[in-house]
C-alpha positions as a Python dict, from the first residue, in 0.01 Angstrom:
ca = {
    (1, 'X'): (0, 0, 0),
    (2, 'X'): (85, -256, 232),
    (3, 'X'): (300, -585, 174),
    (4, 'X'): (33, -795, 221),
    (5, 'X'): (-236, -629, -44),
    (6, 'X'): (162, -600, -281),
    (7, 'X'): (136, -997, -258),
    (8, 'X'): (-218, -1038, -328),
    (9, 'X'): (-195, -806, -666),
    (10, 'X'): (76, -1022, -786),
    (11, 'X'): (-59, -1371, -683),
    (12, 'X'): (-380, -1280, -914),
    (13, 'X'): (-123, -1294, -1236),
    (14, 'X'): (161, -1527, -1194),
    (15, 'X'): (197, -1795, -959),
    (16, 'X'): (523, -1849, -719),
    (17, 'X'): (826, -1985, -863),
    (18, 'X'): (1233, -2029, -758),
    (19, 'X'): (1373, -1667, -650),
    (20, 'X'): (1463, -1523, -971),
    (21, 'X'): (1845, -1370, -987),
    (22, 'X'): (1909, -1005, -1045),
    (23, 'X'): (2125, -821, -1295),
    (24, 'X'): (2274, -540, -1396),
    (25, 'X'): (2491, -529, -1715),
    (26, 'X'): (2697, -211, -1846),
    (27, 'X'): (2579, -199, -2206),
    (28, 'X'): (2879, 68, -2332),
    (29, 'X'): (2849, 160, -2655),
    (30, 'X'): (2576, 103, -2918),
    (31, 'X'): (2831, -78, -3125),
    (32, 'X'): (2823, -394, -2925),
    (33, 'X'): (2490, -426, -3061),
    (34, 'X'): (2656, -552, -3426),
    (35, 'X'): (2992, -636, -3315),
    (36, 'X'): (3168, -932, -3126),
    (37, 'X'): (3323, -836, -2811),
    (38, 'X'): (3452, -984, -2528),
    (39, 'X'): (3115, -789, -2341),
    (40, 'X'): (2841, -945, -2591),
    (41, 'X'): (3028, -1304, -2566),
    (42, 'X'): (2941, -1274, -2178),
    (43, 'X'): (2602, -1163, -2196),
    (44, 'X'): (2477, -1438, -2419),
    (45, 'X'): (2694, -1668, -2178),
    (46, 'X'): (2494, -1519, -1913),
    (47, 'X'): (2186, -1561, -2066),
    (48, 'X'): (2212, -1942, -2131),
    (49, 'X'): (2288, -1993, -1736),
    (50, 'X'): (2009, -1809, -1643),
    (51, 'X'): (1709, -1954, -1544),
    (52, 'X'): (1402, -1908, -1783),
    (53, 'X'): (1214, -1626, -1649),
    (54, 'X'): (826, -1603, -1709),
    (55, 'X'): (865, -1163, -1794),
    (56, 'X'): (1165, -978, -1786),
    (57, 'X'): (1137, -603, -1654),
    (58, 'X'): (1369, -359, -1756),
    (59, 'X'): (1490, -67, -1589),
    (60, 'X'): (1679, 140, -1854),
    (61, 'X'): (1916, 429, -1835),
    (62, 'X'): (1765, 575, -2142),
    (63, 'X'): (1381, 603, -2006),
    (64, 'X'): (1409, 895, -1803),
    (65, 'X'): (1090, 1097, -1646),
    (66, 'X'): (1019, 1360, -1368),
    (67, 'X'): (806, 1360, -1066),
    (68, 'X'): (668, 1003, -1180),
    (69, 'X'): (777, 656, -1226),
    (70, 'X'): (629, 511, -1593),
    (71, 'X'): (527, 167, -1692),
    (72, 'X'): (516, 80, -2011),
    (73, 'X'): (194, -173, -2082),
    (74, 'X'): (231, -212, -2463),
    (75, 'X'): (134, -567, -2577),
    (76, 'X'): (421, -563, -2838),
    (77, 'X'): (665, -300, -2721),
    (78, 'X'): (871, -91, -3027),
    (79, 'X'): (1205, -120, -3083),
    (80, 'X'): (1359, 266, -3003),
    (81, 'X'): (1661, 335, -3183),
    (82, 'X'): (1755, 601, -2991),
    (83, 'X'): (2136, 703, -3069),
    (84, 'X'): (2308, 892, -3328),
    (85, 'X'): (2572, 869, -3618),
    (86, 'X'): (2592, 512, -3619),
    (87, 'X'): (2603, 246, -3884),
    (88, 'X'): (2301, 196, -4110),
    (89, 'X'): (2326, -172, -3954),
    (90, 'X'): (2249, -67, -3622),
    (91, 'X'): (1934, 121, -3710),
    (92, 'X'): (1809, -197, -3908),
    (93, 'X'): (1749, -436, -3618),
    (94, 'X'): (1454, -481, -3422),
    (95, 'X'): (1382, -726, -3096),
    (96, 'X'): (995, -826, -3146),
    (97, 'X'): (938, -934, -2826),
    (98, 'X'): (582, -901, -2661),
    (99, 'X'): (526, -701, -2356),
    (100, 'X'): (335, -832, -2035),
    (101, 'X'): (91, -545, -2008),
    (102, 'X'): (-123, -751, -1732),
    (103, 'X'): (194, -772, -1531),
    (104, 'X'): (312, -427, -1606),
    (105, 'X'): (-63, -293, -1478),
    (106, 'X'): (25, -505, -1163),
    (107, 'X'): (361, -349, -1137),
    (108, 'X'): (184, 16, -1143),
    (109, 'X'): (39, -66, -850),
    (110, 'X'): (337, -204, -649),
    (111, 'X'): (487, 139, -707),
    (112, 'X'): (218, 355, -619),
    (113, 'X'): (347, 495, -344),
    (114, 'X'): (626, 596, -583),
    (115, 'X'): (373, 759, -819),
    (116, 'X'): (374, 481, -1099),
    (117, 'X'): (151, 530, -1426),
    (118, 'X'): (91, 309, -1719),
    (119, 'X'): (221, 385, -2051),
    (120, 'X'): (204, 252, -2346),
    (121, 'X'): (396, 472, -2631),
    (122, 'X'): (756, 381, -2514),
    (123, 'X'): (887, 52, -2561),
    (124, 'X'): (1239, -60, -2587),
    (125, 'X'): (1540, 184, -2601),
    (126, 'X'): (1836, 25, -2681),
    (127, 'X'): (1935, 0, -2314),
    (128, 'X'): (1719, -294, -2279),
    (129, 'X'): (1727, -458, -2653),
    (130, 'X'): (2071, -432, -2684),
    (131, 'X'): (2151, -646, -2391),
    (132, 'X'): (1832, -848, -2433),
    (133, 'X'): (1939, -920, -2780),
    (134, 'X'): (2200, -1128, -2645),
    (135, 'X'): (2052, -1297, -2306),
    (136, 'X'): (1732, -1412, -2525),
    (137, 'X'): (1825, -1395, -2924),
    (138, 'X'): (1503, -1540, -2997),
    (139, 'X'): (1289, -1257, -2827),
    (140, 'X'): (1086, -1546, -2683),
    (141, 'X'): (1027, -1386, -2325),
    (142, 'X'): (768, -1090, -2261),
    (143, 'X'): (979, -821, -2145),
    (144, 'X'): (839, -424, -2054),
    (145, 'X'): (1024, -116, -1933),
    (146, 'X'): (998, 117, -1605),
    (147, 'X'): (1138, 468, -1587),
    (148, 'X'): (1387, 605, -1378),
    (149, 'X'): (1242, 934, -1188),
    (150, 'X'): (1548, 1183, -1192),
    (151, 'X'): (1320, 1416, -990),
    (152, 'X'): (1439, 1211, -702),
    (153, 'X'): (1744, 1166, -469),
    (154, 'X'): (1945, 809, -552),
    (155, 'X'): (1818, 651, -249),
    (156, 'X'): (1438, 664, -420),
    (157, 'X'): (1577, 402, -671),
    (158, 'X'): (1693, 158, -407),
    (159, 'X'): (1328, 194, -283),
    (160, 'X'): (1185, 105, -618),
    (161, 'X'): (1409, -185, -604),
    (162, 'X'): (1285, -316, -231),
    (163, 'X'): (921, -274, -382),
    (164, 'X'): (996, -461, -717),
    (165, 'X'): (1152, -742, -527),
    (166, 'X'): (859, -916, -431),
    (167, 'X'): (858, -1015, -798),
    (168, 'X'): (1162, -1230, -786),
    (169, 'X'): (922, -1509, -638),
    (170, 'X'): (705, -1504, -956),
    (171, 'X'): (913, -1552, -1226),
    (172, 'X'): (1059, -1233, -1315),
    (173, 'X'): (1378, -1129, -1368),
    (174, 'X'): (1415, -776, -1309),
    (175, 'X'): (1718, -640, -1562),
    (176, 'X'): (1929, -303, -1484),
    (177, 'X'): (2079, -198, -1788),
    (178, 'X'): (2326, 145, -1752),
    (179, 'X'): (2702, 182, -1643),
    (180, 'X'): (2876, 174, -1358),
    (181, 'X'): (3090, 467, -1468),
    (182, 'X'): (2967, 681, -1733),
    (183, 'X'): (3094, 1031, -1853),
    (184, 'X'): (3097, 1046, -2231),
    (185, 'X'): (3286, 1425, -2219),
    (186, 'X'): (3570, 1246, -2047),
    (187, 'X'): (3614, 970, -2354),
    (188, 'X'): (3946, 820, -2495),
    (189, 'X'): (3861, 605, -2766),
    (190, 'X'): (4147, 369, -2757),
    (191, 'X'): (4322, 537, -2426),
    (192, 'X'): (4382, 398, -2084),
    (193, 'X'): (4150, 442, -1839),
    (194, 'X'): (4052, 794, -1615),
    (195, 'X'): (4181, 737, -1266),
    (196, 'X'): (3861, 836, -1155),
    (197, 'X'): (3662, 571, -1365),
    (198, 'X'): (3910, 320, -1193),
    (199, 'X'): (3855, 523, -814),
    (200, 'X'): (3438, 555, -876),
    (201, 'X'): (3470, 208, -1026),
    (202, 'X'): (3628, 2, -733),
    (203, 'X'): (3450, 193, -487),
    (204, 'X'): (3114, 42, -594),
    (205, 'X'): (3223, -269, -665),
    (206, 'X'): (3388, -293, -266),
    (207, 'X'): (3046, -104, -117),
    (208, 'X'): (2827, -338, -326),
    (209, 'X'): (3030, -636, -183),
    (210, 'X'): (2999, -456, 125),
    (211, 'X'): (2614, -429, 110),
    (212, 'X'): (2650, -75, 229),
    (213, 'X'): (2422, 43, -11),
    (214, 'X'): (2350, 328, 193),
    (215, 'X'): (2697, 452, 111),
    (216, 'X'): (2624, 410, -282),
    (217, 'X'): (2361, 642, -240),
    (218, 'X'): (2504, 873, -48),
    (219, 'X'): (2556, 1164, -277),
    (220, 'X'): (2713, 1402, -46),
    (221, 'X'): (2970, 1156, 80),
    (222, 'X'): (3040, 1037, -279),
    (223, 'X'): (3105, 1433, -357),
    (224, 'X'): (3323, 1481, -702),
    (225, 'X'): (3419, 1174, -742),
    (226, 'X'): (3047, 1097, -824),
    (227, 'X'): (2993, 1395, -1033),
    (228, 'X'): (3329, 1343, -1244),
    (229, 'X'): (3218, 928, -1295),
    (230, 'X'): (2814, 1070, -1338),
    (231, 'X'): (2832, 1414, -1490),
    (232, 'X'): (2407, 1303, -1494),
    (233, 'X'): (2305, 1004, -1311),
    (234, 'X'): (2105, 837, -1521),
    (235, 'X'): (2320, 542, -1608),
    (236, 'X'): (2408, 497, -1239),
    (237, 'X'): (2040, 467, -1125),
    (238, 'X'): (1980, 132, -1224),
    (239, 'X'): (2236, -53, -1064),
    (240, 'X'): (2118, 102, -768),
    (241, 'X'): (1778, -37, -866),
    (242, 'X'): (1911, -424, -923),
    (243, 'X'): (2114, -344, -535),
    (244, 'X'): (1755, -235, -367),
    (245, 'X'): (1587, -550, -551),
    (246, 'X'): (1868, -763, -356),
    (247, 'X'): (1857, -919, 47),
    (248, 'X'): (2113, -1032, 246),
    (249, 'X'): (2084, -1421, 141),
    (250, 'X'): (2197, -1331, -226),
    (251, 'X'): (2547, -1386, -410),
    (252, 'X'): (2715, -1134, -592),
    (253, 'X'): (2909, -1226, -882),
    (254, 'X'): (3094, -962, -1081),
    (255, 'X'): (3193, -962, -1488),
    (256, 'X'): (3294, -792, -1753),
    (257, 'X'): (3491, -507, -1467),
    (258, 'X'): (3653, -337, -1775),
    (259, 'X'): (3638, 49, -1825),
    (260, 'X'): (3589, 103, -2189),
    (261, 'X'): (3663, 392, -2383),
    (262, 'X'): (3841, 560, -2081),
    (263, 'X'): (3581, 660, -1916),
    (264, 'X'): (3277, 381, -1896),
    (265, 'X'): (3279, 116, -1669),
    (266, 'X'): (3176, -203, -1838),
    (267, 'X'): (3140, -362, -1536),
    (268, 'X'): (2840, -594, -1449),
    (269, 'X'): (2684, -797, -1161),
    (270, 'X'): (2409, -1085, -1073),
    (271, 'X'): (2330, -1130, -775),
    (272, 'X'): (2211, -1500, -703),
    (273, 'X'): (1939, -1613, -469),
    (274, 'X'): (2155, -1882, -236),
}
């Protein structure tokens, strides 16, 4: 599909508006969800600076598929509690947000060349209302989810990105939620950080600042190092997401660059239209 029919699709739902920012935020643990931490202080700090977007789409690390790209067109997506052994308290809360299923059918079509299809039985995983919870308490903004396609090499999901971007001038803030650094067999609750979390860690944070992007999806060159920070990719797909979404005019702006648990990177970025 070409950029110019891309453009049309979306000018039949929402009109233009201020470039929207991007941003990726390292969720961590499930517990952050109920308790107050320097991380959830930030993200509802973040979400009172941001402005008001008109839909929020969510790329999750915890809506994986294969050999397609999903998007979810529920009018009032569920709330997934999708985790384990964790506080009664946890499995009690709920974000009743509506979806955008006109927008979402729009967004199928943006990514067709990256085999999109609508779906409407997934929702939210706690990926996106965990960090939503705190940018928009009030669950006032429609908000829907698109998969990550682990079929594909990481460069694929800086492609999605480029083709989502055209929806920064409509109003919609396109959300990465995953980690940085993320290898849950590696875990020291209460223990210094992994040298390689700190090594995988500062390497993306210089290539992001770099814009080399190519480099942060280069998974040859990143060799072990990747594999010991990303024993599975999943988390690490949709930062690369957010970095596709991104051009050369933005700003970067880093927080939260903590590694948690010794072995997940906490760290989050926005990038600002200038």
């Amino acid at each position: 599909m070409s950029v110019t029919r891309k453009l049309e699709i979306l000018k039949q739902g929402l009109d233009r508006s201020e470039r929207m920012p991007l941003v990726f935020l390292g969720h961590g643990s499930p517990m952050n969800i109920i308790e107050d931490t320097d991380y959830t202080r930030a993200w509802s700090e973040l979400g009172r600076s941001l402005p008001r977007p008109k839909a929020i789409l969510v790329v999750s690390a915890h809506w994986m598929t294969r050999e397609t790209t999903l998007v979810d067109v529920s009018r009032m997506p569920r709330t997934i509690h999708d985790f384990y052994g964790f506080p009664e308290a946890l499995y009690q809360e709920q974000y009743p947000a509506h979806g955008a299923p006109d927008l979402a059918r729009q967004v199928t079509a943006l990514l067709a060349s990256h085999h999109a299809q609508e779906d409407d039985t997934w929702g939210l995983d706690h990926g996106a209302w965990a960090v939503l919870k705190f940018l928009y308490p009030e669950a006032d903004v429609p908000v829907f989810q698109v998969s990550i396609d682990m079929s594909q090499d990481l460069e694929h999901q800086l492609s999605v990105g480029r083709a989502l971007s055209e929806l920064r001038d409509r109003g919609v803030l396109i959300l990465g939620s995953g980690n940085v650094v993320h290898n849950l067999r590696a875990m020291r609750p209460g223990g210094a950080p992994q040298d390689f979390a700190i090594e995988f860690d500062a390497l993306f944070a210089d290539r992001l600042s770099d814009r080399d992007f190519a480099a942060l999806a280069n998974r040859r060159d990143l060799g072990t190092l990747l594999s010991a920070a990303h024993p599975t990719v999943d988390h690490y797909l949709p930062a690369l997401t957010v970095a596709g979404a991104s051009d050369e005019k933005d700003e970067l702006t880093f927080m939260t660059d903590a590694i948690d648990l010794g072995s997940v990177s906490m760290r989050s970025f926005v990038f600002h239209a200038a």
